[in-house]
C-alpha positions in Angstrom: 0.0 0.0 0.0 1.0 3.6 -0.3 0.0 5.8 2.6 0.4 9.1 4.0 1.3 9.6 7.0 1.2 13.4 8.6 3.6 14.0 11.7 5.9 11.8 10.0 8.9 13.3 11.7 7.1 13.2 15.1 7.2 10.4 17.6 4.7 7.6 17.0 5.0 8.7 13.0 8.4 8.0 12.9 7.6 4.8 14.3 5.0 3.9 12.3 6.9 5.1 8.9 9.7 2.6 9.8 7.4 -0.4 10.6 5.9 0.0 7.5 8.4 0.3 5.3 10.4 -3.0 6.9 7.1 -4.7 5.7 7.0 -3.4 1.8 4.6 -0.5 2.1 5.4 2.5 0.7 5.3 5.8 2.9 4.6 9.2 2.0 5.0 11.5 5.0 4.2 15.2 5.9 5.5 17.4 8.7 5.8 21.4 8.8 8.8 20.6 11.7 7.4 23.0 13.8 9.1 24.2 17.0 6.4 22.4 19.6 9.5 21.1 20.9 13.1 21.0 20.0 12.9 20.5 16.1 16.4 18.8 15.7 15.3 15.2 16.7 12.6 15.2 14.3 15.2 16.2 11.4 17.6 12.9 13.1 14.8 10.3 12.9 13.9 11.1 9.6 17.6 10.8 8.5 17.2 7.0 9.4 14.4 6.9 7.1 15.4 9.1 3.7 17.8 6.6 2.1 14.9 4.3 1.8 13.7 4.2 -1.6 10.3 3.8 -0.5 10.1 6.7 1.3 9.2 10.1 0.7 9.0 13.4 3.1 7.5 16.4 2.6 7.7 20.0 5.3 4.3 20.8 4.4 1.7 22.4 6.7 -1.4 20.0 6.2 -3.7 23.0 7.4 -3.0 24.3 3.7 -5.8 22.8 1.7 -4.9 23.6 -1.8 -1.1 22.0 -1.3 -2.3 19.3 0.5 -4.4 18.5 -2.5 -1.5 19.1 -4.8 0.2 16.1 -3.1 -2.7 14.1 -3.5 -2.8 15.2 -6.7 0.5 13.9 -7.3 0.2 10.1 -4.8 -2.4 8.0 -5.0 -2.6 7.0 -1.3 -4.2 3.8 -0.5 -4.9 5.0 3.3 -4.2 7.9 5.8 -2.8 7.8 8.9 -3.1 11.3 10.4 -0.9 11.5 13.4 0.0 15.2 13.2 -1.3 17.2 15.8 -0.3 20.0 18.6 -0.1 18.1 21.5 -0.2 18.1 25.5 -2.7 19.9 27.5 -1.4 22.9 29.1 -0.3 24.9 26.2 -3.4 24.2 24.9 -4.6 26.4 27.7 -2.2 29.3 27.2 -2.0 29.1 22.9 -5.4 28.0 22.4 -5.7 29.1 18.3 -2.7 27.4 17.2 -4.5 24.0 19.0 -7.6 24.8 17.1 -5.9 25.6 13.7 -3.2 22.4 13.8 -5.7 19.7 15.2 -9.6 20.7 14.0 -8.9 22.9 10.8 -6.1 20.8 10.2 -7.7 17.3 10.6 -10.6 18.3 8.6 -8.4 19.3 5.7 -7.5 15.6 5.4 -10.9 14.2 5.9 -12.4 16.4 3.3 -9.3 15.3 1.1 -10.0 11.8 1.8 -13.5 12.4 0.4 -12.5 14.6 -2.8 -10.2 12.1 -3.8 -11.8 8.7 -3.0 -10.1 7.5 -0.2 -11.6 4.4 1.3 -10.0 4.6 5.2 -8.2 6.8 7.5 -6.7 6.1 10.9 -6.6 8.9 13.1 -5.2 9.7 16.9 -7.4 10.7 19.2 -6.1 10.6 22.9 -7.0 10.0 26.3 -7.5 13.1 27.7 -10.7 13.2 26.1 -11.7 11.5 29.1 -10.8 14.5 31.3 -11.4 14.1 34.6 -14.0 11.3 34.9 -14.1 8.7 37.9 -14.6 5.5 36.3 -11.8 3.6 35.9 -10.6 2.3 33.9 -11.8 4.3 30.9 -14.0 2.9 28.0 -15.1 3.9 24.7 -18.6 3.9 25.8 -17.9 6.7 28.8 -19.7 9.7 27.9 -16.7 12.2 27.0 -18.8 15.4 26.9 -17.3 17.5 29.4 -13.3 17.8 28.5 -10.8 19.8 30.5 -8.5 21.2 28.6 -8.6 22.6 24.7 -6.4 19.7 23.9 -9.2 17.4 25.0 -11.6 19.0 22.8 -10.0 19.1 19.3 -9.2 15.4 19.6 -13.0 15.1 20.7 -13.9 17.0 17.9 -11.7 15.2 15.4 -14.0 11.9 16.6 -17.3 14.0 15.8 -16.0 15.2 12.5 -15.0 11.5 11.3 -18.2 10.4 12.3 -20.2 12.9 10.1 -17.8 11.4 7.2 -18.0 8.1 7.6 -21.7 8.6 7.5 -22.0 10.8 4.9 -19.3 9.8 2.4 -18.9 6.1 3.5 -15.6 6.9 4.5 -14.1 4.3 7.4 -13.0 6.2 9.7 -11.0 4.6 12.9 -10.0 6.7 16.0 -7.0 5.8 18.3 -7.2 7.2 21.8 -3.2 6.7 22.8 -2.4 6.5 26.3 0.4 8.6 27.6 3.2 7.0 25.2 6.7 6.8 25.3 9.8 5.0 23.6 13.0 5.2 22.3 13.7 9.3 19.5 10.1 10.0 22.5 9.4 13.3 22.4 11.4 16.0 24.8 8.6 17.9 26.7 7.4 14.3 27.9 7.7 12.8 31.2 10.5 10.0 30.7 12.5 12.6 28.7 12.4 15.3 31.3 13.1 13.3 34.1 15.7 11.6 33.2 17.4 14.7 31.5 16.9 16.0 35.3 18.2 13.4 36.7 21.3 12.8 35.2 22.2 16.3 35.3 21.5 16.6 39.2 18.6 19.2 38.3 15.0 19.2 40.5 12.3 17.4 39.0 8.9 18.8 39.6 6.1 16.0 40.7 2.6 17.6 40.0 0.1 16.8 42.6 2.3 16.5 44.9 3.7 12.9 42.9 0.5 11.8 43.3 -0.5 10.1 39.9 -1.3 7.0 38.2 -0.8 7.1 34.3 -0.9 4.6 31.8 2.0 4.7 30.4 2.2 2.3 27.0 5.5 1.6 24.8 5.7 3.3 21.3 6.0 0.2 19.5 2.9 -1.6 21.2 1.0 1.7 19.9 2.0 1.5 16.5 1.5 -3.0 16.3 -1.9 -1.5 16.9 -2.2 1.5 14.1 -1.0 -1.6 11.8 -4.0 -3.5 12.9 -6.4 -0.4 12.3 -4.6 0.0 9.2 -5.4 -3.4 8.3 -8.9 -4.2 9.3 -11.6 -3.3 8.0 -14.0 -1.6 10.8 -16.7 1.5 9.5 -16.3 4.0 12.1 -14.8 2.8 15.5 -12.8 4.8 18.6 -10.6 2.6 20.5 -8.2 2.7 23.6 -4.6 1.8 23.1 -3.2 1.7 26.5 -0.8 0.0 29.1 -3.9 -1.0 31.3 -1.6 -1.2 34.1 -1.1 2.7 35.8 2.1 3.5 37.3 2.3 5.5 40.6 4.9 8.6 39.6 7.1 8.0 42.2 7.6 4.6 40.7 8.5 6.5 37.3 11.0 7.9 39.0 12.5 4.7 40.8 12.9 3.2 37.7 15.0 6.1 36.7 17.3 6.4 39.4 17.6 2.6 39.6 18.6 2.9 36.0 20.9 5.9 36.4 22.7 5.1 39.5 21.6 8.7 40.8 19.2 9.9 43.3 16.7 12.5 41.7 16.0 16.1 43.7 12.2 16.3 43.8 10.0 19.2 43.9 6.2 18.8 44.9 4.0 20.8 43.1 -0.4 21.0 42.6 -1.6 19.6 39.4 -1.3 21.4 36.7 -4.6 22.5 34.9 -6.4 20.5 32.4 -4.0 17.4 33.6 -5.8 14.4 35.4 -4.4 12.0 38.4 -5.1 9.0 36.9 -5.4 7.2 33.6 -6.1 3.2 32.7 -7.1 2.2 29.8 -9.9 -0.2 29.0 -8.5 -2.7 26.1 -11.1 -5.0 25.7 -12.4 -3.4 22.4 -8.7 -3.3 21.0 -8.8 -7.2 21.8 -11.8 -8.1 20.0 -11.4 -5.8 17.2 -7.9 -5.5 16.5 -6.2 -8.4 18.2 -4.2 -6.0 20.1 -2.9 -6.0 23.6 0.7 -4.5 24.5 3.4 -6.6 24.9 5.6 -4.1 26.9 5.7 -3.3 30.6 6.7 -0.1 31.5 9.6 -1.1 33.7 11.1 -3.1 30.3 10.0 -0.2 28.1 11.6 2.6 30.1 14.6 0.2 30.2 15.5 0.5 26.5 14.3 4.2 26.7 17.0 5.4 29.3 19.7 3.0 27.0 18.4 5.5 23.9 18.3 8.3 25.8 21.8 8.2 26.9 23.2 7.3 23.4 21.5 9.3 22.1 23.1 12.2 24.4 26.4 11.5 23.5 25.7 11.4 19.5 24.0 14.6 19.9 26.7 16.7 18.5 27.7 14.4 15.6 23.9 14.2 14.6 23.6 17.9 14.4 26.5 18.6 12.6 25.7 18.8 9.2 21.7 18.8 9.2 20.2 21.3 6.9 17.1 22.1 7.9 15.7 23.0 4.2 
């Protein structure tokens, strides 16, 4: 198949570029590198990828309807995978029309696309904040999601309305993923795993919100993307599904992991929650088992593991990766 991915510089896109081309597809990606976060990793994954004759990049804004449709003037994609999004909920708060712009003007520009141009599926993340600050626990597909609590929450909850209005109207298939707090190896560096164990090694304070008080469900990059293969793959209509750990991990533990894995002790700051964030997230799987076939594979003690190993090679090829990147 030939299919576009957006974000394809970003974390899970990266990911999900590699694993398909290892089994024959063909990849087309998009990404406007932005500066969400420190832009140089997402031009040193990509280098991993470019030699491959399958694959094809593009630093294109896919808010820009008319040279989106250019490029699928030019492909005929097979699917979409739309990964490419502003994320994490408190600069939602505080740059609210660069959210709305990137994830619902955005995502609609690739759903309409879809439509003008025939498309039978696309894959899209959703995520699961859109389950805000409910109680029940752990979270299902069938929880009513109405109330979100950051602006985050509510593009990815409108993204779900959207593809439902497509997949009804156009015939479209249209599957949702709502990730759970992911991380992994070339993970993203305003992230949890990332931050602290920057901290860490540096002898720097960490900051625990809620005073270290949280339970997340923290699920391994390459589980996530073994399950966007399986959306990719199956034909479904219009479904949202959880891809999460199912197993939340207390903060504290996060970073006991770390400093057993460092050989340093961390300095840790309590601090309140931060708004829009949540104390607790667990996924429920059981749709991802029956429809997908999907369960992770990874625990988060084994995932965080390999990421420290990455993380600290990747620290000391830093300065030989960025020699010599153009950024053009």
């Amino acid at each position: 198949m030939k299919i576009l991915v957006t974000g394809g510089a970003g974390f899970i896109g990266f990911h999900l570029s590699k694993m398909l081309l290892e089994r024959g597809d063909e990849v087309i990606a998009v990404d406007e590198f932005n500066d969400s976060y420190e832009p140089d990793i997402k031009f040193h994954r990509i280098n991993l990828l470019q030699k491959h004759p399958k694959y094809q990049i593009y630093n294109l804004d896919f808010c820009n309807y008319e040279k989106m449709k250019l490029l699928f003037q030019e492909h005929s994609f097979d699917k979409i995978c739309h990964l490419g999004a502003r994320a994490g909920v408190v600069p939602s708060i505080t740059d609210p029309f660069t959210y709305e712009r990137t994830n619902v003007l955005g995502t609609l520009t690739l759903f309409h696309l879809a439509k003008e141009f025939n498309l039978p599926k696309v894959v899209f993340a959703s995520s699961s904040s859109v389950y805000g600050a409910n109680d029940k626990s752990p979270s299902s597909e069938s929880d009513n999601v109405d109330q979100p609590i950051s602006l985050y929450a509510a593009t990815k909850k409108s993204n779900e309305l959207m593809a439902y209005t497509y997949h009804h109207l156009f015939g479209i298939e249209m599957v949702g993923l709502r990730f759970f707090n992911v991380y992994g190896e070339w993970g993203r560096p305003d992230m949890m795993p990332w931050i602290f164990t920057q901290r860490i090694l540096e002898g720097k304070p960490l900051q625990l919100n809620n005073n270290g008080d949280t339970w997340k469900d923290y699920t391994y990059v390459l589980d996530i993307v073994r399950g966007i293969m399986a959306a990719l793959d199956r034909q479904l209509g219009y479904q949202i599904i959880n891809l999460g750990n199912n197993t939340p991990v207390h903060l504290k533990k996060c970073v006991e992991i770390i400093e057993k894995e460092t050989g340093k002790k961390a300095v840790i700051n309590l601090a309140p929650m931060q708004p829009g964030d949540v104390a607790r997230s667990c996924a429920d799987i059981s749709k991802a088992k029956s429809l997908l076939g999907w369960e992770p594979r990874t625990t988060f003690e084994e995932g965080m593991v390999r990421f420290i190993q990455w993380y600290k090679d990747y620290q000391q090829k830093y300065a030989e990766y960025k020699k010599g990147f153009r950024h053009d």
